[in-house]
C-alpha positions in Angstrom: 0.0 0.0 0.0 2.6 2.5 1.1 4.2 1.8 -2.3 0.7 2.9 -4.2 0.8 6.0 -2.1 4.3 7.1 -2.4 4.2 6.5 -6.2 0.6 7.8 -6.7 -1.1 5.1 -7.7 2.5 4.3 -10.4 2.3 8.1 -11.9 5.5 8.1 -10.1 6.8 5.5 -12.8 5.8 7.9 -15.7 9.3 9.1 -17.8 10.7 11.3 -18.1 10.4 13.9 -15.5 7.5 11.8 -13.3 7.7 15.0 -11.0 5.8 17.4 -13.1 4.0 14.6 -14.7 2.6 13.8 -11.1 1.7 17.9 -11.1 0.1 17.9 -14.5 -2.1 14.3 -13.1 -3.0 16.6 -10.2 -4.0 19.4 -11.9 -5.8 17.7 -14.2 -7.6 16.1 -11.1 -8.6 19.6 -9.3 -9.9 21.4 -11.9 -12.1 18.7 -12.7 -12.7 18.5 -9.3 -13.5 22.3 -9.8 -15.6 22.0 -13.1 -17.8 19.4 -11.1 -18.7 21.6 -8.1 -16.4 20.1 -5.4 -13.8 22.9 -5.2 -13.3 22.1 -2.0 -11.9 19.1 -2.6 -8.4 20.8 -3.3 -7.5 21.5 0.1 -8.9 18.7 1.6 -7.0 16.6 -1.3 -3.9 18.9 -0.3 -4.6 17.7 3.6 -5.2 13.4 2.8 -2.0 13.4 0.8 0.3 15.4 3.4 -1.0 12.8 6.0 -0.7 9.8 3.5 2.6 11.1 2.1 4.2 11.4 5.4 2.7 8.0 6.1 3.8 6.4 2.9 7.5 7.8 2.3 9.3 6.6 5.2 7.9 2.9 4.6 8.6 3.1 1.2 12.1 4.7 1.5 12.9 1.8 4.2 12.3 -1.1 1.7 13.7 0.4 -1.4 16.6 2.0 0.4 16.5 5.7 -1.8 17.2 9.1 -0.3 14.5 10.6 -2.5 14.1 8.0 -5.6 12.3 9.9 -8.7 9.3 7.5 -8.5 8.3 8.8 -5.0 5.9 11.5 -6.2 3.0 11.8 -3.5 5.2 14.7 -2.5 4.7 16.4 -5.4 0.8 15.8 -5.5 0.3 17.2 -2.0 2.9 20.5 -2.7 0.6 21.2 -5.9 -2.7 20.4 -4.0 -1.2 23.6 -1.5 -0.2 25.5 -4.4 -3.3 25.5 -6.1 -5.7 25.9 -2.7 -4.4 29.3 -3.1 -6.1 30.6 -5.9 -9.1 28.1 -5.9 -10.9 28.9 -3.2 -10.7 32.4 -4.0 -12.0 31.7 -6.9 -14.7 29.3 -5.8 -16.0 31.9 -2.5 -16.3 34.6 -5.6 -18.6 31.9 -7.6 -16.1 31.7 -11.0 -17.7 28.4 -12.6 -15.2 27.9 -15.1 -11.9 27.3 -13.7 -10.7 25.6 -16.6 -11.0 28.0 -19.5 -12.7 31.2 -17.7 -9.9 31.4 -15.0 -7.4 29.5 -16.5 -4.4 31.5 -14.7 -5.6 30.2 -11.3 -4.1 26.6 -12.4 -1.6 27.4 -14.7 0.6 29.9 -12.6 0.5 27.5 -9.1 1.0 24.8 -11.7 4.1 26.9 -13.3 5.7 28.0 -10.1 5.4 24.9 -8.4 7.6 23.3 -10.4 10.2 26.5 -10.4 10.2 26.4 -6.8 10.4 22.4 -7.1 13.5 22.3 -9.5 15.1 25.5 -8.3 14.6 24.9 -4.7 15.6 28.1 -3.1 15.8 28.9 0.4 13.7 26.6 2.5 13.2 24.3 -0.1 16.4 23.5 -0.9 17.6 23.3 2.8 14.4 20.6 3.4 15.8 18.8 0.7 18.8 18.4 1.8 18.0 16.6 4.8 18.5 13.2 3.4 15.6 11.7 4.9 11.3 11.1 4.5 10.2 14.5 6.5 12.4 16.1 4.0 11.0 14.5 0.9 8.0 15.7 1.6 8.7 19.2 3.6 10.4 20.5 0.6 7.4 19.9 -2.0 5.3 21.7 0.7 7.7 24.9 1.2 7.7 25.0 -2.9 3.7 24.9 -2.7 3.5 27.3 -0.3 5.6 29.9 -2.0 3.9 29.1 -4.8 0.8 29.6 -3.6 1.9 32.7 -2.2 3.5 34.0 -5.7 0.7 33.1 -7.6 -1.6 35.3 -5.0 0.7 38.1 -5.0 0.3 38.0 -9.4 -3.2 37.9 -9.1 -3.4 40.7 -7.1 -1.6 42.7 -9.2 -3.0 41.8 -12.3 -6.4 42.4 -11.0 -5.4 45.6 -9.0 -2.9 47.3 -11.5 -2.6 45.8 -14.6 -6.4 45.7 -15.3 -7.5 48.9 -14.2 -4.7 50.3 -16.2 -5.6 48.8 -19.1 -9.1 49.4 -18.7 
């Protein structure tokens, strides 16, 4: 089981790059989630996989033996599931019903700066990762969703509250 988890359901076995391919799969998943009505299934998805993945890792890591193997990708599901609980429940408490074409930017740029901050790592990412151990597989994907999140906020806000009106 912990092996299902930790590779998300195999996406973790996906090549190349089974990192972002886990991000695309759960972006995919939440704005479908979105479309359907169930917005609020981001950040409680966000919430199960941080518990599962800090379940799932460590077993995992202790029968295969890896520091952070590139099939281990629950990490990455829960750190885009924070990323993009950010802008979509924003969206969602202002009633936007199209996420996926009419509000496109509030899954593209969490989607887009997760994986920056993922492959980058800077600051507390980076540090996280270099712990060598489970917390830190997963601890860095959340720092990288957070400030994520937080960039992808901080855009918004100035899109919406300097760009636009400039533009009028």
């Amino acid at each position: 089981m912990s092996r299902l988890v930790a590779t998300f359901f195999g996406a973790g076995h996906l090549r190349p790059a089974s990192g972002t391919w886990a991000s695309a799969i759960t972006v995919a998943l939440a704005v479908a989630a979105y479309q359907a009505g169930l917005a609020l299934a981001v950040p409680v998805g966000f919430a199960v996989a941080t518990l599962a993945g800090f379940w799932a890792v460590p077993r995992y890591l202790a029968v295969t033996g890896g520091e952070d193997p590139s099939e281990v990708v629950i990490d990455e599901v829960a750190g885009q599931l924070l990323a993009l609980s950010f802008t979509v429940i924003p969206l969602w408490r202002h009633g936007v019903p199209d996420l996926l074409l009419g509000a496109w930017p509030g899954w593209v740029m969490p989607f887009l700066l997760f994986r920056l901050f993922d492959i980058w790592k800077p600051w507390l990412v980076g540090r996280t990762d270099r712990r060598g151990d489970a917390a830190g597989v997963m601890l860095d994907d959340l720092w990288a969703g957070l400030f994520a999140g937080i960039v992808s906020v901080v855009l918004a806000g100035l899109y919406h509250g300097v760009v636009q009106p400039w533009l009028g």
